[in-house]
LOSEMAR-892114 format. One record per residue (C-alpha): residue number from 1; residue in one letter; chain; x, y, z. Coordinates in steps of 0.25 Angstrom, whole numbers, plus 5000, padded with zeros to 4 digits. Example, Ala and Ser with C-alpha at 12.3 -4.5 7.8 and 13.67 -1.06 7.14 Angstrom:
  seq  type  mol     X     Y     Z
    1     A    A  5049  4982  5031
    2     S    A  5055  4996  5029
***
This chain:
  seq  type  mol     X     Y     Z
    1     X    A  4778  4961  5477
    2     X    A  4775  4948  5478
    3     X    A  4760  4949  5478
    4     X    A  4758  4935  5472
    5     X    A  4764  4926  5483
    6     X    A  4751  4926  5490
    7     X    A  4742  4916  5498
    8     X    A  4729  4918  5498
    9     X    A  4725  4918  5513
   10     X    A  4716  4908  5516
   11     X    A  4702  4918  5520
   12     X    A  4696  4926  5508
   13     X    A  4683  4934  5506
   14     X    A  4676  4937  5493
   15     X    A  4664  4948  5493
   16     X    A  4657  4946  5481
   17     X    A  4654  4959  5474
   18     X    A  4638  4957  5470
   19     X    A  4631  4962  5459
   20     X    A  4619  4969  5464
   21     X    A  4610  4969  5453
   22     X    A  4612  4954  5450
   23     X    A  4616  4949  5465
   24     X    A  4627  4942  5457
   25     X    A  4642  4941  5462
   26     X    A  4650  4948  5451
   27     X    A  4663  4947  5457
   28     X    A  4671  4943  5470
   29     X    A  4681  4951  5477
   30     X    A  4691  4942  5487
   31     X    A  4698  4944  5498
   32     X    A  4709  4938  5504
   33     X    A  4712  4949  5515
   34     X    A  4708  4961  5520
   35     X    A  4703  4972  5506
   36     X    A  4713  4983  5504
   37     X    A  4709  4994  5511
   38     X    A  4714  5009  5505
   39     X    A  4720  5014  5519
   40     X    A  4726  5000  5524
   41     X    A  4739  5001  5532
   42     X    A  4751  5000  5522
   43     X    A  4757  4985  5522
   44     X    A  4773  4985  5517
   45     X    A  4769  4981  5504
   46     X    A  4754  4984  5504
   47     X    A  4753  4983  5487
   48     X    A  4759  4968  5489
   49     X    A  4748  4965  5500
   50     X    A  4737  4971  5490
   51     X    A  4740  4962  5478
   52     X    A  4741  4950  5487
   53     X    A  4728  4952  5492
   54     X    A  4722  4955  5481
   55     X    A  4728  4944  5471
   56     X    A  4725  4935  5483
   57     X    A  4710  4940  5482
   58     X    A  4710  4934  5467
   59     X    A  4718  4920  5471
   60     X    A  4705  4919  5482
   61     X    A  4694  4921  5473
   62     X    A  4702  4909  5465
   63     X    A  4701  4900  5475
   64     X    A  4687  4901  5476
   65     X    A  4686  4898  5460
   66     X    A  4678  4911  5458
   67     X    A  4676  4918  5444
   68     X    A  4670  4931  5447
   69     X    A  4677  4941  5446
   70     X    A  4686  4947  5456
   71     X    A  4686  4962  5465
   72     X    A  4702  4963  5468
   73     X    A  4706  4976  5477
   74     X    A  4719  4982  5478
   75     X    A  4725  4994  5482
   76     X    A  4727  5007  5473
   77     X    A  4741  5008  5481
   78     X    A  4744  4993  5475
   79     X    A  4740  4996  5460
   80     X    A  4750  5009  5460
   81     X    A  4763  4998  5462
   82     X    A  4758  4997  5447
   83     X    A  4763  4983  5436
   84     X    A  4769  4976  5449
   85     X    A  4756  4974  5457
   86     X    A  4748  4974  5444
   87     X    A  4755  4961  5438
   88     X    A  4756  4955  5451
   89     X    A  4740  4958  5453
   90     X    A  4739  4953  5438
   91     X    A  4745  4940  5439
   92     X    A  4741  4937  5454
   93     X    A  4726  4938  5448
   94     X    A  4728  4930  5436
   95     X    A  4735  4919  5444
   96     X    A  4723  4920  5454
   97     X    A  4714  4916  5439
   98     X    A  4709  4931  5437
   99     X    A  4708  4938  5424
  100     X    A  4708  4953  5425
  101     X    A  4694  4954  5421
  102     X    A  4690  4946  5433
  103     X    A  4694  4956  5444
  104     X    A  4693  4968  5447
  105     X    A  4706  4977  5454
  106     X    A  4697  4986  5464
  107     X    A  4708  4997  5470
  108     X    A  4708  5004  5482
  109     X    A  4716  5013  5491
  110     X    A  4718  5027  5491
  111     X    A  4723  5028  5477
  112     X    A  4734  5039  5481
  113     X    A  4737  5048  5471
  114     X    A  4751  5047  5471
  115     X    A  4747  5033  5465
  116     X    A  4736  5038  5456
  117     X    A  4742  5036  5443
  118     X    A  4748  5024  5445
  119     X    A  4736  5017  5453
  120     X    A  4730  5021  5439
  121     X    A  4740  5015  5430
  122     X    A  4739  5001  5436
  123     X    A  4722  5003  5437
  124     X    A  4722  5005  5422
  125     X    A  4733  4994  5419
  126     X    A  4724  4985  5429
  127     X    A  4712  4988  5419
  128     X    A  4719  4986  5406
  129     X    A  4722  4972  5411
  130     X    A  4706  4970  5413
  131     X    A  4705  4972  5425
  132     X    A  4691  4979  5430
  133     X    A  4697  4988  5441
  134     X    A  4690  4996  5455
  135     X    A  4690  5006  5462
  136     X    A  4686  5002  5476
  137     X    A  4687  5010  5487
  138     X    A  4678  5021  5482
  139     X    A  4670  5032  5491
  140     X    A  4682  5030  5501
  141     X    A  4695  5028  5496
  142     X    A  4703  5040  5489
  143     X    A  4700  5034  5475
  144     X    A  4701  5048  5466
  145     X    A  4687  5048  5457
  146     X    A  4694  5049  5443
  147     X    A  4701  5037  5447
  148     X    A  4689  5031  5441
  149     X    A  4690  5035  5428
  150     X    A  4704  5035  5426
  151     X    A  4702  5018  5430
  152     X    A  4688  5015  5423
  153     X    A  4686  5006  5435
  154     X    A  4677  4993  5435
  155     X    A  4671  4998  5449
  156     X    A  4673  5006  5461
  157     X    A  4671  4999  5474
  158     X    A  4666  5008  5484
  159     X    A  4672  5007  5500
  160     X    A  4665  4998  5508
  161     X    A  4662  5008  5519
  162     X    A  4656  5017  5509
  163     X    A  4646  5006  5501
  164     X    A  4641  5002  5516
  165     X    A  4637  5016  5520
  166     X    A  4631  5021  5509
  167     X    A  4615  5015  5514
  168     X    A  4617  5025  5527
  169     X    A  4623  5037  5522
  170     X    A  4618  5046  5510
  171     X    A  4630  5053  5509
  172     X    A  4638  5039  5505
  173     X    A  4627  5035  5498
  174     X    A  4628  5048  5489
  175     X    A  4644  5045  5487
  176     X    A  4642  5030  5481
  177     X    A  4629  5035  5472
  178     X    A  4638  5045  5465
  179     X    A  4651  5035  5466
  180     X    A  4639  5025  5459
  181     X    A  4637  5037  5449
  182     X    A  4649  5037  5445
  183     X    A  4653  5023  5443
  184     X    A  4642  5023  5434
  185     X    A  4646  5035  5425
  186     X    A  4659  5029  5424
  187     X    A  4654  5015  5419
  188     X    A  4660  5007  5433
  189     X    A  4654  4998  5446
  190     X    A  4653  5002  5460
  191     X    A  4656  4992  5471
  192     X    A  4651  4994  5483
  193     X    A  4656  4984  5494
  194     X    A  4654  4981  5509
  195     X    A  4640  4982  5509
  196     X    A  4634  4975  5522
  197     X    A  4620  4975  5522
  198     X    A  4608  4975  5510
  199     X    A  4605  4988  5514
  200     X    A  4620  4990  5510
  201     X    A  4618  4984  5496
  202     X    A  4606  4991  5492
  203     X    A  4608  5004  5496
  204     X    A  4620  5002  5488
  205     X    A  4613  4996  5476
  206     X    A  4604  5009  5476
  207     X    A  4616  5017  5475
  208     X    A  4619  5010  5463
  209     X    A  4630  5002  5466
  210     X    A  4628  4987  5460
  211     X    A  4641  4979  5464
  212     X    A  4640  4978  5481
  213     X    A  4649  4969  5490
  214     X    A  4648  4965  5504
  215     X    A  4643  4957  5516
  216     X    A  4627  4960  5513
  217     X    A  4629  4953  5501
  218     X    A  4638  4941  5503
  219     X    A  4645  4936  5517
  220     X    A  4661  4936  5521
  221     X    A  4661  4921  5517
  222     X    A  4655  4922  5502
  223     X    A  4664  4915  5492
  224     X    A  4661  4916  5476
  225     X    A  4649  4909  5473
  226     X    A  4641  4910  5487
  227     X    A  4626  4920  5486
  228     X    A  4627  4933  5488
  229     X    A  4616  4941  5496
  230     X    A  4611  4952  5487
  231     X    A  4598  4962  5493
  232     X    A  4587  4963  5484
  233     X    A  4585  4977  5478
  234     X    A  4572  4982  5477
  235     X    A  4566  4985  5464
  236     X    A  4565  5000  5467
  237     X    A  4579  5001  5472
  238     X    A  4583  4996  5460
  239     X    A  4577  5007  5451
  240     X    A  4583  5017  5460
  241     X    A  4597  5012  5456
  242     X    A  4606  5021  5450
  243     X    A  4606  5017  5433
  244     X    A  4614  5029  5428
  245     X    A  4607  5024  5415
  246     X    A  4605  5039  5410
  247     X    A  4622  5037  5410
  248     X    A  4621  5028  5400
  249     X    A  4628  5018  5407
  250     X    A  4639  5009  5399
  251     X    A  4641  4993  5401
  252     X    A  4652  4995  5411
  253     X    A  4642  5000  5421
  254     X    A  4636  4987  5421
  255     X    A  4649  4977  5419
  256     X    A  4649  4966  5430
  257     X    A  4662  4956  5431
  258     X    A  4663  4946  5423
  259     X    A  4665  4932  5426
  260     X    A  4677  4928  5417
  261     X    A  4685  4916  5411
  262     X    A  4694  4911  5402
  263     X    A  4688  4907  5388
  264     X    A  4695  4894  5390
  265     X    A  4685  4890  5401
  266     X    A  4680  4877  5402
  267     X    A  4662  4877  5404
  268     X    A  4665  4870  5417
  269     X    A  4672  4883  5421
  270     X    A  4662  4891  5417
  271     X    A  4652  4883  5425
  272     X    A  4661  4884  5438
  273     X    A  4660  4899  5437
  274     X    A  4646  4899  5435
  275     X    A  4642  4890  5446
  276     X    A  4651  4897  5455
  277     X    A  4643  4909  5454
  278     X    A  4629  4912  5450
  279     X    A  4630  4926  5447
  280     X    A  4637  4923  5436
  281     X    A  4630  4926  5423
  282     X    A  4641  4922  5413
  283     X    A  4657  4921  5411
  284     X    A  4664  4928  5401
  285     X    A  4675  4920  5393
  286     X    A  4689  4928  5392
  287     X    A  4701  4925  5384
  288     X    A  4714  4928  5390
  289     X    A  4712  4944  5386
  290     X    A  4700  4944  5394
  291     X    A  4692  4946  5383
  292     X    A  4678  4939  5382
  293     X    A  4676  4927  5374
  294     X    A  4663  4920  5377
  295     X    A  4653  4923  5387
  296     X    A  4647  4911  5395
  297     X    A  4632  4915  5400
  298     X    A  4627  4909  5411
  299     X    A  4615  4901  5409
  300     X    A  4619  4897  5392
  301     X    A  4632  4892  5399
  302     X    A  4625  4883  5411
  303     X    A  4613  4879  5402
  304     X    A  4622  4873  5393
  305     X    A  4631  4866  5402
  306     X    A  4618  4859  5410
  307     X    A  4614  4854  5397
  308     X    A  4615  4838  5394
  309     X    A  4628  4836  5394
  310     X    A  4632  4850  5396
  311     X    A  4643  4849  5407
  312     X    A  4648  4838  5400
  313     X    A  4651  4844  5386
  314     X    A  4654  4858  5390
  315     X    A  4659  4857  5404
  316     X    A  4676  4855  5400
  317     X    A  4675  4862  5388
  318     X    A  4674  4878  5385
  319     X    A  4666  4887  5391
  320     X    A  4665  4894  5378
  321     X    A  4657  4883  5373
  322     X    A  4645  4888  5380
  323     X    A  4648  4902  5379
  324     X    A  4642  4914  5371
  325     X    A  4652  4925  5366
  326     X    A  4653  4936  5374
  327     X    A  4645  4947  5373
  328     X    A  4652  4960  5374
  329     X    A  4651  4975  5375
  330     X    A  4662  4986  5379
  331     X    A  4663  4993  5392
  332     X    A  4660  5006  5386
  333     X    A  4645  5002  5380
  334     X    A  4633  5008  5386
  335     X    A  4623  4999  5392
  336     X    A  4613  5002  5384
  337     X    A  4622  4997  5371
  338     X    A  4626  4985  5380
  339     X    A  4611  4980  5381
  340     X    A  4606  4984  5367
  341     X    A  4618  4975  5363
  342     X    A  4614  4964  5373
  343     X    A  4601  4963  5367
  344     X    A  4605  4959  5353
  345     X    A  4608  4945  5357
  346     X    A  4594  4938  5361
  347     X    A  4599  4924  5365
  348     X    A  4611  4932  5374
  349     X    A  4602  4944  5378
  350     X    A  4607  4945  5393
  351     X    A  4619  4939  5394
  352     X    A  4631  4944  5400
  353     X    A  4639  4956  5391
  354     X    A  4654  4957  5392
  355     X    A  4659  4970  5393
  356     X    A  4673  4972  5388
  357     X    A  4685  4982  5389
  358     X    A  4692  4989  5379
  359     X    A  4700  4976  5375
  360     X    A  4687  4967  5374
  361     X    A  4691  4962  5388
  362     X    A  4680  4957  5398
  363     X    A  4676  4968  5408
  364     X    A  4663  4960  5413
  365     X    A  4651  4958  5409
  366     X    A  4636  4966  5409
  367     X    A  4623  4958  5411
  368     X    A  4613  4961  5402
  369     X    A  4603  4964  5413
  370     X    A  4610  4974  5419
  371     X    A  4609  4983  5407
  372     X    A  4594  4982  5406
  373     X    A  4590  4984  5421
  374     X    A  4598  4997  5421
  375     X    A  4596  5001  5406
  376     X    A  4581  4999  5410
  377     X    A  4580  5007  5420
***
């Protein structure tokens, strides 16, 4: 397989995936032809054609310069060739400039079960790399249940069809409210893409889906950095949304993407980042394991460098300069114990917490703000 001598066509899309509550862009997910499709006709090497898609998804993104993070689809079929198509994806998305921690592997297909174990295997190697990983698909696909908790996974991407028709029929609506419960229970986000119209995006939000994608919310030509268009939510929706708080809900519940880079980067680098996206509330500084070494906040980082001669005596040297250390808390920690320990730092009260693995490597980030709206009730 060969998946690396690739071109990257000349047309690509990118669908931003939108943070509902914040109306900010938390990642990008790229295209550079048509998105697998679980029940696609079979191509002579249709594993080959997956990975050049999708590593050709990654090499797009870094044309445009982007550094959020990245939603990568590949078939379930493709991950059961096992180490072959994993260092070929491995080293096709390094060389495209992306960490691990920076995309998200979101499978699909029909997940046969003949390929169970070993679609499996490659999920839990694909995490122990740092990778988050998806199930997408969901509602639709024949994606067996305990699949999700054999894979812990980051998110579960709903189909298309199924997210679009839940605002006109109960019986959908009833499926993605308990697919919502569940995500919930087991500490994981629920994507919910192809939504066409506002009343699209808020019936979803009501269900209690936060992470949406589609055209209601952003045209066929967006690129990383343009608006997105998000519906205003009224106050009383908002207090019918599903909390699960009586659940005691844990950090990974609330973990976004992280906008990562290396902790050798310059402030001017940072600044670029910054400026191309508004959204972004800080940057987390990783060493070559992933792990966080400093955190740059948004506002300290910018106030400093617009200072008299700011620019000029931070600009080319590094970021870490103007950065705080990272304030970090295990996946695994309630909410509740998140924000008590939030709140022990006055001068860095709402800033950004990095939510780490096992390994102390970077899994994303939880803002502050998030806790206490839905801690608050």
């Amino acid at each position: 397989m060969s998946a690396l001598e690739l071109l990257v066509p000349a047309r690509a899309v990118f669908h931003p995936v939108v943070d509902l509550d914040t109306g900010s862009v938390i990642a990008v997910e790229p295209h550079t032809g048509p998105p697998p499709e679980p029940h696609a006709p079979v191509r002579p090497d249709p594993a080959a054609d997956d990975l050049r898609r999708a590593v050709g998804a990654a090499r797009a993104a870094a044309d445009l310069g982007t550094h959020l993070p990245l939603t990568i689809g590949l078939r379930a079929e493709t991950l059961a060739y096992g180490e072959t198509v994993l260092g070929e994806l491995h080293q096709g998305l390094a060389d495209a400039g992306r960490r691990p921690s920076e995309v998200i592997i979101c499978v699909t297909g029909g997940f046969p079960p003949a390929q169970r174990q070993a679609v499996t295997a490659a999920l839990h190697k694909l995490r122990r790399a740092g990778y988050p990983v998806g199930l997408g698909g969901l509602g639709v696909a024949h994606a067996p249940l305990d699949l999700l908790l054999d894979i812990a996974p980051y998110l579960i991407r709903l189909d298309p069809d199924l997210s679009r028709r839940t605002s006109s029929d109960p019986r959908r609506s009833a499926l993605v409210t308990a697919l919502v419960d569940l995500a919930h229970r087991i500490g994981t986000h629920v994507l919910a893409p192809g939504l066409e119209t506002e009343a699209h995006v808020l019936h979803t939000r009501e269900l209690g889906v936060r992470l949406v994608q589609g055209s209601a919310l952003a045209p066929p030509e967006w690129r990383p950095g343009m608006r997105v268009t998000v519906p205003v939510i009224a106050r009383e929706d908002r207090e019918r949304t599903p909390r699960n708080i009586d659940l005691g809900p844990r950090v990974s519940e609330f973990t976004l993407p992280a906008v990562t880079m290396p902790h050798t980067a310059t402030a001017d680098d940072v600044l670029g980042a910054l400026n191309a996206e508004a959204g972004t509330t800080s940057i987390v500084l990783v060493d070559e394991q992933q792990r966080p070494r400093a955190t740059v906040h948004r506002t300290r980082f910018l106030l400093k460098l617009s200072g008299a001669y700011g620019h000029a005596l931070h600009a080319h040297k590094p970021a870490t300069r103007l950065a705080d250390g990272p304030r970090l808390v295990p996946r695994t920690v309630p909410a509740i114990a998140a924000l008590r320990a939030a709140g022990r730092e006055d001068e860095r009260v709402y800033d950004d917490l990095v939510v780490t693995d096992e390994v102390g490597r970077c899994l994303g980030i939880v803002r502050v703000g998030d806790l206490i709206r839905s801690l608050s009730g």
